[in-house]
C-alpha positions in Angstrom: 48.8 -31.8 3.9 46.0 -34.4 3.6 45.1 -33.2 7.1 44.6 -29.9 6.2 42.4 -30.8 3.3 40.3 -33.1 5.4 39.5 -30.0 7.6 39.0 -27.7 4.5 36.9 -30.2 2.8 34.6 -30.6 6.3 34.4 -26.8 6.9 33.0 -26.7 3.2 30.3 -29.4 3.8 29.6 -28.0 7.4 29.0 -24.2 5.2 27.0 -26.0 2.4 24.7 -27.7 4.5 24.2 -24.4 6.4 21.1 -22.1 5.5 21.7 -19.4 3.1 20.5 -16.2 2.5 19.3 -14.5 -0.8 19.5 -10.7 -1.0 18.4 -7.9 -3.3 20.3 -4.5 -2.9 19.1 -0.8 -4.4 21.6 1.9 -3.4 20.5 5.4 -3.0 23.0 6.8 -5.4 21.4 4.6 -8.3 24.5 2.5 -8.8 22.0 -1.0 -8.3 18.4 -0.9 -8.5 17.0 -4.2 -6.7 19.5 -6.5 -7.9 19.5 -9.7 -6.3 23.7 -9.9 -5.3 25.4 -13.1 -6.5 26.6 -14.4 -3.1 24.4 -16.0 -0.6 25.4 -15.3 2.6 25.7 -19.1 5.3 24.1 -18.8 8.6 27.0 -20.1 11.0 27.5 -20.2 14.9 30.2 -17.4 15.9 30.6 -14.7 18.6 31.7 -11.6 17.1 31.3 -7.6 18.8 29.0 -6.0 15.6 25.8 -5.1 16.4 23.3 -7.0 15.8 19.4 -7.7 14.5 18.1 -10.7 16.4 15.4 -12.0 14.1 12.6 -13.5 16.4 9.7 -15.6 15.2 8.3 -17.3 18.0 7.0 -13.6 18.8 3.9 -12.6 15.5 2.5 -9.5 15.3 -0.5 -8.8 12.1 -0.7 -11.1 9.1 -0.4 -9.0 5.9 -2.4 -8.1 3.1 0.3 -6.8 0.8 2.1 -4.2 -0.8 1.1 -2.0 -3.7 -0.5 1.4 -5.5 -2.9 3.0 -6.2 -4.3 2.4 -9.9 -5.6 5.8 -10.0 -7.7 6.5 -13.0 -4.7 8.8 -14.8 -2.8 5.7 -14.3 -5.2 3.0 -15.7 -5.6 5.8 -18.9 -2.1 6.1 -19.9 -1.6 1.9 -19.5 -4.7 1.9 -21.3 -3.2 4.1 -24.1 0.2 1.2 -24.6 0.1 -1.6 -27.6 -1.3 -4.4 -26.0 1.9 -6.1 -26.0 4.2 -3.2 -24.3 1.1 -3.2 -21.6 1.1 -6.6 -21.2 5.0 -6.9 -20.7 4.4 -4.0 -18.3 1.8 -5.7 -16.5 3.4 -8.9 -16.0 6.6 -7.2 -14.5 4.4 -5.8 -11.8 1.8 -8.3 -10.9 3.5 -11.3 -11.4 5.8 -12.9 -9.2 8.2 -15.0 -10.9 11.9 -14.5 -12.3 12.6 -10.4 -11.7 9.1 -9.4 -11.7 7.8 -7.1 -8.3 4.4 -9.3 -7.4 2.2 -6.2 -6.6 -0.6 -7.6 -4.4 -2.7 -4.8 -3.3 -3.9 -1.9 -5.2 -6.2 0.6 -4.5 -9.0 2.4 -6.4 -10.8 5.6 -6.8 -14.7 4.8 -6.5 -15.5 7.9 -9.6 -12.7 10.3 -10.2 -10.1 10.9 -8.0 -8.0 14.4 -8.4 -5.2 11.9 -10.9 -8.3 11.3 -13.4 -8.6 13.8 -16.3 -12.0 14.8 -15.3 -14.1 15.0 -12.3 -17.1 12.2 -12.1 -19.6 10.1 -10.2 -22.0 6.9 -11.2 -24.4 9.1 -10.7 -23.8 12.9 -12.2 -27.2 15.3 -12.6 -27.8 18.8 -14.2 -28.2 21.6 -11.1 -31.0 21.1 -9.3 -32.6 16.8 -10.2 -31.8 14.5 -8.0 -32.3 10.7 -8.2 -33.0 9.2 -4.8 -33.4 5.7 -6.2 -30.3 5.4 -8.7 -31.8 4.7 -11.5 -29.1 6.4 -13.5 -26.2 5.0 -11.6 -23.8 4.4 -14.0 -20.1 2.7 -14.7 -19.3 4.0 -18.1 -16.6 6.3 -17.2 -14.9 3.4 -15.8 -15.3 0.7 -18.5 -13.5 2.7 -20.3 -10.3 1.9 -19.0 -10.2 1.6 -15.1 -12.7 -1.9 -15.7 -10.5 -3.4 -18.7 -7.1 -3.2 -17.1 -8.0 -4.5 -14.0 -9.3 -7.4 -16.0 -5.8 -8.0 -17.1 -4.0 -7.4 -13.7 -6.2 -9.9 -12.4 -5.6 -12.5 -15.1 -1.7 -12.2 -13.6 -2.7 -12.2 -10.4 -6.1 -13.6 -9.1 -6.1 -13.2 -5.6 -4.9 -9.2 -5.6 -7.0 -7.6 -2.9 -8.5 -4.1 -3.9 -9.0 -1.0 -2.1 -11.8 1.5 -3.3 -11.5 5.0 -1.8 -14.6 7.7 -2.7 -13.5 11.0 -3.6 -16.9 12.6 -3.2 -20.7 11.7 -3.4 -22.3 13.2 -6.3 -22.8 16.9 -6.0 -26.4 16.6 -5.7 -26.0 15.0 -2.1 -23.9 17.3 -0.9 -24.5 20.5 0.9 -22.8 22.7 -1.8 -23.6 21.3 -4.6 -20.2 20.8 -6.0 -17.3 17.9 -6.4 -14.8 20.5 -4.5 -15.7 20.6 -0.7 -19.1 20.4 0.9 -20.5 17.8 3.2 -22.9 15.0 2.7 -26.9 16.1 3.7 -28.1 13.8 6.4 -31.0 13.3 4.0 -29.4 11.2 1.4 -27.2 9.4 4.0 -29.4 6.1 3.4 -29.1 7.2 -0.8 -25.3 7.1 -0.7 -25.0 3.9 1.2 -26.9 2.3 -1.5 -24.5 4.2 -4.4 -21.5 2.2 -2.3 -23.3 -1.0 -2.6 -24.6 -0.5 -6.2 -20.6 0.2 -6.9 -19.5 -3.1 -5.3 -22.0 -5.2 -6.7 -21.3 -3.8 -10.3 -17.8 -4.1 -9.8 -18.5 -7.9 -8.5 -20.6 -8.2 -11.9 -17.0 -7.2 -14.0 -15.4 -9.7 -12.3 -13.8 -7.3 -9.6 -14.2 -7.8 -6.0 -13.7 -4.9 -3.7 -12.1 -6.6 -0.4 -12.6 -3.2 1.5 -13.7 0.3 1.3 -12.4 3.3 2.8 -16.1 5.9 3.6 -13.9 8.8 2.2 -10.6 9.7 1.1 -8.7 12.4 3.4 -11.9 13.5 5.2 -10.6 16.6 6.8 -8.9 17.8 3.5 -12.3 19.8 1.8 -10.0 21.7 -1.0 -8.5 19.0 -2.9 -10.8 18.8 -6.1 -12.8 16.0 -5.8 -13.0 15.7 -2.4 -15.9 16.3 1.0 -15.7 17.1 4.4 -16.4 15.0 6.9 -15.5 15.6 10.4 -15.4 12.2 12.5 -18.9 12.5 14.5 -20.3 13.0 10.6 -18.7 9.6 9.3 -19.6 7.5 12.6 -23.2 9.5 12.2 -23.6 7.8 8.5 -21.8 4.3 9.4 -23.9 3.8 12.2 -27.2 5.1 10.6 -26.5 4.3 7.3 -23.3 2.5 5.3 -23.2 -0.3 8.3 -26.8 -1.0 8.2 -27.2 -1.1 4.4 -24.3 -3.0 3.5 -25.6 -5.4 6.3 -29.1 -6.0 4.3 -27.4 -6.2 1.1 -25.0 -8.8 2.5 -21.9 -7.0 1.3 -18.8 -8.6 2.8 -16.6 -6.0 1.6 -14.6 -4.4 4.5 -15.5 -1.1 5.8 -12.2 1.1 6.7 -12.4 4.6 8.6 -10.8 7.9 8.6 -7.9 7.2 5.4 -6.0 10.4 6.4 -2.6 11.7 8.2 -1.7 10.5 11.1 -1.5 13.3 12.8 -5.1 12.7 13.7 -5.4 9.2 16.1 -8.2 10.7 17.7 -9.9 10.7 15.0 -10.7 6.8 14.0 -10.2 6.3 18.2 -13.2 8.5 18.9 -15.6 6.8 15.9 -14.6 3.2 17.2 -14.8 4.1 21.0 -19.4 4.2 19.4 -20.3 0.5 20.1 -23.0 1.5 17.3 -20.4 2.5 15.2 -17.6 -0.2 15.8 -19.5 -2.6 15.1 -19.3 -2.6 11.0 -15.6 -1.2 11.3 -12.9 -3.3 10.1 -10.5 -1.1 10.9 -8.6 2.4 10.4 -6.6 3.7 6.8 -3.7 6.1 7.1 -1.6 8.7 5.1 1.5 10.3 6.5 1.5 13.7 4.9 1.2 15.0 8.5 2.4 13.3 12.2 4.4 10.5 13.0 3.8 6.6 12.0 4.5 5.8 15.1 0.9 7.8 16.2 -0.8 4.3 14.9 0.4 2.9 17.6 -1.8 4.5 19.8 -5.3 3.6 17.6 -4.0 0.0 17.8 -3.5 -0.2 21.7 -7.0 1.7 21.9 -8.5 -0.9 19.7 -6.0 -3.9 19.5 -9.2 -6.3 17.7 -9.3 -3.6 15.0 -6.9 -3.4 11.9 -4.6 -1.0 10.0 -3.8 0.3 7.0 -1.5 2.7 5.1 -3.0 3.5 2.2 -1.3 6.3 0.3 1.9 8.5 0.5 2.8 10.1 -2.5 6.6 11.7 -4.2 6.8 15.1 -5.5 8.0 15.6 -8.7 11.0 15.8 -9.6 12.2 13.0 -7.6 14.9 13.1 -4.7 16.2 9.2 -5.7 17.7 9.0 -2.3 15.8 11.2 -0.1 12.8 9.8 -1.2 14.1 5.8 -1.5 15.3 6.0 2.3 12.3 8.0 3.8 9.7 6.1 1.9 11.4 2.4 3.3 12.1 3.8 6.9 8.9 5.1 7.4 6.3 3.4 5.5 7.9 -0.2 4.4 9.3 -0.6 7.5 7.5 1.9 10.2 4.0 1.2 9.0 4.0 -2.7 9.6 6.2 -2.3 12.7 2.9 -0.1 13.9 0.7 -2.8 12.8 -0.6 -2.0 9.2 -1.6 -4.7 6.9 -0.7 -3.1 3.6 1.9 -0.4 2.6 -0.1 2.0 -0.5 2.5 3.9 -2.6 0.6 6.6 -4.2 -0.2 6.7 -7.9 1.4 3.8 -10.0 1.8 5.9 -13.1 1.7 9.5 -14.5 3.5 11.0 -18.1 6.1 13.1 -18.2 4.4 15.7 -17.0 2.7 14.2 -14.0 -0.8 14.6 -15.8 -3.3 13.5 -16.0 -4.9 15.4 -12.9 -8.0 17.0 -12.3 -8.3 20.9 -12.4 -7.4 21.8 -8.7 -5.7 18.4 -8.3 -2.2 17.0 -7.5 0.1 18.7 -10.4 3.6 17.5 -8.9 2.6 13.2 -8.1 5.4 11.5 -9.6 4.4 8.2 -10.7 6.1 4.9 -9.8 6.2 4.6 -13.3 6.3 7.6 -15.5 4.9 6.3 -19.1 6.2 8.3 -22.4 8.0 7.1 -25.0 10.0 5.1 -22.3 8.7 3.8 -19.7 11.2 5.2 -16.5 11.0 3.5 -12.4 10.9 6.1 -10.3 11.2 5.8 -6.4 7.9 4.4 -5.3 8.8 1.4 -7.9 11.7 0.1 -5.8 10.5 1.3 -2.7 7.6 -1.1 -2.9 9.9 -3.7 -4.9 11.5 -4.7 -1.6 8.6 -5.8 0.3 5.9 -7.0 -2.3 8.2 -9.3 -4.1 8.9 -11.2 -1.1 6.4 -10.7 1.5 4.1 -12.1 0.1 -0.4 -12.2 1.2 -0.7 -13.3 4.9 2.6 -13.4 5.6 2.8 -12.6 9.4 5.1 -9.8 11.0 7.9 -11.2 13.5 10.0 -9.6 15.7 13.6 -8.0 15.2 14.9 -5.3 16.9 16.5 -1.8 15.6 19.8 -1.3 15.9 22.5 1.8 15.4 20.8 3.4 12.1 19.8 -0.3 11.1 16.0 0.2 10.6 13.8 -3.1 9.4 11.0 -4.9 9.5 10.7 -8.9 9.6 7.9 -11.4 8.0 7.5 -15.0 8.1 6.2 -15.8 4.4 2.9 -18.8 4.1 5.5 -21.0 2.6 8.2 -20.7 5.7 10.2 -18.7 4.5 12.0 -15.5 6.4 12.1 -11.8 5.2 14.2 -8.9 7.0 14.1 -5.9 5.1 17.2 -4.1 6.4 18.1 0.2 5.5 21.6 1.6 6.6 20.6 5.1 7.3 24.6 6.3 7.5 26.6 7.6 5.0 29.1 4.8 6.0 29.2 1.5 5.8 27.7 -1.2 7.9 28.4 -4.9 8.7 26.3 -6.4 11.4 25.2 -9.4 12.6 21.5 -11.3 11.5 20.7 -13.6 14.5 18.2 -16.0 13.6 17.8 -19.8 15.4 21.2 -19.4 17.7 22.7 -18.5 13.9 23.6 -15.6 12.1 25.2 -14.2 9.1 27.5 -11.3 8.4 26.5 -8.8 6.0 27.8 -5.3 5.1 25.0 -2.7 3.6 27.0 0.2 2.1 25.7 3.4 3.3 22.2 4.8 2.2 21.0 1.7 0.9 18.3 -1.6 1.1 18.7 -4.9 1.3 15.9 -7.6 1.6 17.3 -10.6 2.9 15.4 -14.2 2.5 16.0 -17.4 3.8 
């Protein structure tokens, strides 16, 4: 008897020195939404016939900028519109990264409306016909009006969230038809646009708001969207090479300058403006939506140019949500597929809408579900959750390490600043799943139910 306690008592201390994992679960049918579970799961040595995801971090991939939305200017209106205290609350659960709050750490921006404000505008809006080559009516009231003052207070949570600002269009007067829907930007005000984009960072910089990069133009190749411009790739290398790269040179901007921002059906488009030495040169790196091709296409603009970066910067959920659908394509392809394709950020599309999906522009998105949809309630849709599983955990330059897919076990790996390991982890099947995480010559057991997420840390 005392024998047999002896070895109970030593298997316990051999399992409690062991190291533990954490995990958080959502489950497709709703039944938990990013709950962290109440076991922790030992790592222990043991040869088993499950399959199995060998967790590898002698072997790095791209450091990470973070996870997030974009605060479109719909969004930034209706948080505007809360008590103070609700919005506060609100905020806090977001930004901040303690007890069950998500730490959002990247968000993007419209620079003037995008097609989620509830009007169309520039800094710099004429009657027909004037123009104002010099800006001298380049303007940010349209954004202090709410955009400006709840950034302020994101960034009093969170001080070191990087920013994203995307342009919609110029103003109409630099474009060839005159108007915020379609058009292209005249060759002639190249050099006047340029300095709008500086003027806009170094105004924002004057708020207190530091753009880290910019993309030249929101979905390029997709003129009928209201705002929005064409610009076919030999047009935006034309004006970054001319123009945007020299200007912001001059003006010492350090903000980063991103290409393209469109589907990825379209690698040859950022390959062919990078493969312009004149071009390349100011080009941090290439922005990507998935409303069209495969992630895995971003592949092949990384191998082309492995020194330049990546990005996925929107993706957006059609109202009325598919919970499941949506949670399981979302995390598969852009949670897990972008980084495993070597983006540094993962961009949900807009972080809030009412119950109606407004507000949008006339000829804008009028189906955008919101990660948040803010009425008398405030509900989490999809997009909430989806991002919940990486941002709260993989945190700002965290670095990508290797793990390998197995059965219809997709996931993505990180190795956090402070040491710690991430494995986000979706079982595809309807069935469900207990498999092996190998880490270190180690590994623990798990079982996922079947069309659900876990995010393991340890």
């Amino acid at each position: 008897m005392k024998k047999m306690q002896s070895i109970v008592l030593l298997l316990w201390a051999l399992t409690s020195q062991a190291q533990q994992a954490e995990y958080w679960l959502t489950k497709a049918d709703k039944s938990v939404l990013f709950q962290k579970q109440p076991e922790k799961l030992s790592f222990v040595t043991t040869t088993n016939t499950l399959p199995s995801i060998y967790v590898d971090d002698t072997k790095t991939f791209q450091q990470m900028d973070g996870f997030g939305y974009t605060l479109t200017g719909g969004s930034a209106q209706l948080l505007a519109a809360m008590k103070p205290t609700e919005r506060a609350k609100l905020l806090k659960e977001i930004f901040a990264t303690d007890q069950n709050n998500i730490g959002v750490s990247y968000l993007r921006i419209s620079i003037g409306a995008s097609d989620l404000s509830d009007h169309v505008f520039t800094y710099n809006d004429l009657p027909a016909g004037q123009t104002d080559p010099t800006l001298t009516k380049f303007t940010l009231a349209e954004e202090k009006k709410e955009l400006i003052p709840v950034l302020k207070e994101i960034l009093a949570i969170a001080p070191s969230l990087k920013i994203l600002g995307s342009p919609w269009t110029p103003p109409a007067w630099m474009k060839t038809n005159a108007a915020s829907k379609g058009g292209s930007l005249k060759p002639e005000f190249y050099d006047v646009y340029a300095g709008y984009l500086v003027k806009y960072i170094q105004e924002m910089q004057k708020e207190g708001i530091r753009i880290d990069a910019m993309t030249v133009q929101n979905e390029p190749l997709h003129p009928g969207n209201n705002p929005s411009l064409l610009m076919p790739q030999d047009e935006q290398a034309a004006f970054i090479k001319k123009s945007l790269g020299p200007v912001f040179r001059k003006a010492k901007i350090a903000t980063k300058i991103l290409i393209y921002d469109h589907n990825a059906d379209r690698p040859d488009y950022p390959i062919s403006i990078l493969n312009d030495p004149e071009a390349r040169q100011y080009i941090d790196g290439s922005a990507f939506h998935l409303y069209g091709g495969s992630v895995e296409s971003l592949r092949d603009v990384h191998e082309a140019h492995p020194d330049k970066n990546l990005y996925f910067t929107e993706q957006w959920i059609g109202a009325p949500a598919n919970f499941g659908g949506d949670l399981m394509w979302h995390l598969k392809n852009l949670v897990i597929g972008a980084p495993r394709n070597w983006c540094k950020t993962v961009l949900e599309w807009n972080l809030a809408a009412d119950t109606q999906q407004k507000p949008y522009t006339e000829g804008g998105c009028t189906a955008c579900l919101g990660a948040l949809t803010i009425g008398e309630t405030i509900v989490r849709n999809p997009a909430y959750y989806i991002i919940a599983h990486a941002s709260k955990f993989v945190r700002p330059n965290s670095v990508r390490i290797a793990s390998n897919v197995t059965m219809s076990l997709s996931n993505v790996a990180f190795k956090t600043p402070d040491g710690k390991t991430v494995l986000i982890v979706i079982n595809e099947s309807d069935k469900p799943m207990t498999f092996n995480v190998r880490h270190k010559n180690k590994q623990i057991m798990p079982t996922l139910e079947g069309k659900s997420v876990a995010t393991f840390v340890w």
